[in-house]
C-alpha positions in Angstrom: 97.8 181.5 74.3 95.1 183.5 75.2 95.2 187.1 74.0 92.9 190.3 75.1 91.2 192.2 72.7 90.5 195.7 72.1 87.0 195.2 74.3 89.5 193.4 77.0 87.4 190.4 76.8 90.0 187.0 76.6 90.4 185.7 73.1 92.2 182.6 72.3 95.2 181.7 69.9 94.1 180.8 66.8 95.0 177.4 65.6 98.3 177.2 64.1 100.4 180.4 65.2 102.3 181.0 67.3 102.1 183.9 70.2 103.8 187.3 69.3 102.1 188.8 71.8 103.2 187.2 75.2 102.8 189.8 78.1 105.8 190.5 80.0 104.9 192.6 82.6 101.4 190.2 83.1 103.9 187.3 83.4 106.3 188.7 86.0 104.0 190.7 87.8 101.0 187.9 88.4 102.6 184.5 88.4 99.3 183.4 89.4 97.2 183.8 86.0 95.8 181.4 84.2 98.0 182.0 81.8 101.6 182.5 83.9 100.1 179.3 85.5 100.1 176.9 82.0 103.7 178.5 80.7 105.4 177.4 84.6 103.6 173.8 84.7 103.6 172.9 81.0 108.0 173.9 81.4 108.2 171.9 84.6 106.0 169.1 82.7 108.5 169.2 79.4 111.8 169.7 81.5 110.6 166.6 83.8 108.9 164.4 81.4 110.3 166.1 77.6 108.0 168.0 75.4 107.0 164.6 73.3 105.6 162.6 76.3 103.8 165.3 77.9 100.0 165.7 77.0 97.6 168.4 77.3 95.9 166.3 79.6 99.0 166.5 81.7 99.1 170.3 81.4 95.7 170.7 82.3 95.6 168.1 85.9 99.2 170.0 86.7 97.8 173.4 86.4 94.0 173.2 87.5 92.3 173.2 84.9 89.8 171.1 83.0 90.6 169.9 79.5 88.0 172.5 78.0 89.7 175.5 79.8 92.8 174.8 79.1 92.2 174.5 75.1 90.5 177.8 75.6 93.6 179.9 76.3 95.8 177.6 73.8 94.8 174.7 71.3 98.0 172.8 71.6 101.1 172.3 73.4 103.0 173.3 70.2 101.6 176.7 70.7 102.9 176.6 74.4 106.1 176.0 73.5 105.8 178.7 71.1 105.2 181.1 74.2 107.8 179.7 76.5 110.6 180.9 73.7 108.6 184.3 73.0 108.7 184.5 76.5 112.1 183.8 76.9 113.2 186.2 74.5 111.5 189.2 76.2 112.4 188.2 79.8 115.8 188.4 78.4 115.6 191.6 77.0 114.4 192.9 80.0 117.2 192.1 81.9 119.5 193.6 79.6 117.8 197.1 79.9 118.0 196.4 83.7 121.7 196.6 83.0 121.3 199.6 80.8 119.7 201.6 83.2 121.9 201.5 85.9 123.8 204.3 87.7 126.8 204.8 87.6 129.8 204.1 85.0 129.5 202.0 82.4 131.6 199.1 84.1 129.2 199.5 87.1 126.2 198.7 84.1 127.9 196.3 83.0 128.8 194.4 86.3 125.2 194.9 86.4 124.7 192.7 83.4 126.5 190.1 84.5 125.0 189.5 88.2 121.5 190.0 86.6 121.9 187.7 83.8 122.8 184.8 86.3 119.6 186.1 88.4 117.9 186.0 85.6 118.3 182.6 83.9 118.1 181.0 87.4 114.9 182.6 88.2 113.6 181.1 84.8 115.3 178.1 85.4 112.8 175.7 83.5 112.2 177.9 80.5 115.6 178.5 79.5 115.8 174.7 80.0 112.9 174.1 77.2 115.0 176.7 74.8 117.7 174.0 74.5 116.7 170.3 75.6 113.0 170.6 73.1 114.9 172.0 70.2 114.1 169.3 67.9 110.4 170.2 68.5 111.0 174.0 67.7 109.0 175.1 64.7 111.3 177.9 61.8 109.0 180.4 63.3 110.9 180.0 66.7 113.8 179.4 65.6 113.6 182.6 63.8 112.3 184.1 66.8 115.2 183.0 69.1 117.6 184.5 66.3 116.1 188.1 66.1 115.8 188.3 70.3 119.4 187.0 70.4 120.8 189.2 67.9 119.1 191.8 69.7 120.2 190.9 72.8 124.1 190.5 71.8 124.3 193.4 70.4 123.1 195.3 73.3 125.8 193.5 75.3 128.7 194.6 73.0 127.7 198.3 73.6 127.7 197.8 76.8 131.5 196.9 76.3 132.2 198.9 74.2 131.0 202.1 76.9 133.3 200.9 79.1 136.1 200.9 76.7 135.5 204.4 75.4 134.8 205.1 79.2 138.9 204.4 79.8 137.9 201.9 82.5 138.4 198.6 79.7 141.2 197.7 77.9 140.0 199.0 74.5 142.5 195.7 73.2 139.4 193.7 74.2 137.6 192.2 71.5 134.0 193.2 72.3 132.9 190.4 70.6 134.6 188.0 72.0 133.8 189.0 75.5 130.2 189.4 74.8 131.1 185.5 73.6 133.0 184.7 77.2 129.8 186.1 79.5 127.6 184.4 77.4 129.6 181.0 78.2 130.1 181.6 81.6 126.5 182.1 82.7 124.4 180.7 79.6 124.9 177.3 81.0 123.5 177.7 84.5 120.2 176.5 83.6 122.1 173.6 83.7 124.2 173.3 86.7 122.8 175.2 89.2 121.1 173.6 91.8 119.1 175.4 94.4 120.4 173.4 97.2 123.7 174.7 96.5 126.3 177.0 98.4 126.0 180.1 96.9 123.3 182.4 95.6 122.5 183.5 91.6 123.8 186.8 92.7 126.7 185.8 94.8 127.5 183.4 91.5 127.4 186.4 88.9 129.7 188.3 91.5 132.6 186.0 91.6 132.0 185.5 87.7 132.7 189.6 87.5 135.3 189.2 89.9 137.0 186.8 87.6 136.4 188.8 84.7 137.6 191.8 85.7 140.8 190.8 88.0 141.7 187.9 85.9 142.3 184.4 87.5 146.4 184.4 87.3 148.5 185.9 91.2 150.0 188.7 91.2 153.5 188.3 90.3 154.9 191.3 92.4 
């Protein structure tokens, strides 16, 4: 999409890659941007509708824009799905190093993780949606970009379980792996089932997910 250059006047994608460049922080922080403002309503559009169907013309009525505007901060829908999983990626990341800078122990970081990851991916519901459901549509460029971010990401998790094993406070028998494996099950798939109008928050969810985690699901025998 639309990228600023060294002058900090706009300057648009050109025609044919993808966006590397994605700004977090101008994402989170102003929702309201132009650009922010074609990411949400072209995921809504593609989570509703599906990333075939949906036309630029679409994009455009949802978001405000005329035809001509929209073009000027991205040539094609392609390239908007192209942000959403750049986007995706970092959002992600962010969140991890949320957990990492917590206070505290390492199981209080990675209790952390856990309640923030189900924040997170609830937050950005519809993106995390597009990741999976428009697949197909996914160019190798993204797909390699999903992999790197991910691999990133895992790891980051594992050394966060691995902290609390050398910390004493986690059975070092755990396979790191494998857990990093179990969260990533458990709260991965929310962008699927969890409905707003439900009976418990994304935060009250990722707390009984680390209750079950860490006191284990079976009675107490004694």
């Amino acid at each position: 999409m639309v990228r600023t250059s060294s002058s900090g006047k706009n300057a648009p994608h050109n025609a044919g890659q993808s966006s590397d460049g994605f700004d977090l922080d101008e994402y989170l922080n102003d929702r309201g941007t132009a650009r922010a403002r074609i990411v949400d309503a072209a995921a809504r559009l593609f989570c509703d509708r599906g990333f075939q169907v949906v036309t630029m013309k679409d994009i455009s009525k949802a978001v405000g824009l005329s035809k001509a505007g929209l073009y000027h901060y991205c040539p094609s829908k392609d390239l908007i799905l192209a942000d959403i999983v750049t986007l995706c990626g970092k959002v992600l990341l962010r969140q991890l190093e949320v957990a990492q800078e917590e206070e505290g122990t390492p199981v209080n970081r990675l209790k952390k993780f856990v309640t923030t990851r189900m924040e997170t991916i609830v937050e950005h519901q519809p993106l995390f949606t597009i990741i999976y459901q428009e697949r197909p549509y996914l160019t190798s460029e993204s797909i390699g970009d999903i992999s790197r971010s991910a691999e990133e990401y895992r790891a980051g998790v594992r050394k966060l379980i691995e902290e609390a094993q050398s910390s004493g406070e986690l059975d070092k028998k755990i396979d790191p792996h494998v857990l990093m494996f179990a969260i990533d099950g458990m709260t991965g798939w929310a962008y699927v089932w969890f409905r707003k109008d439900g009976t418990r928050t994304p935060t009250e969810l990722g707390e009984a997910f680390w209750k079950i985690l860490s006191s284990g699901v079976l009675a107490d025998a004694s």
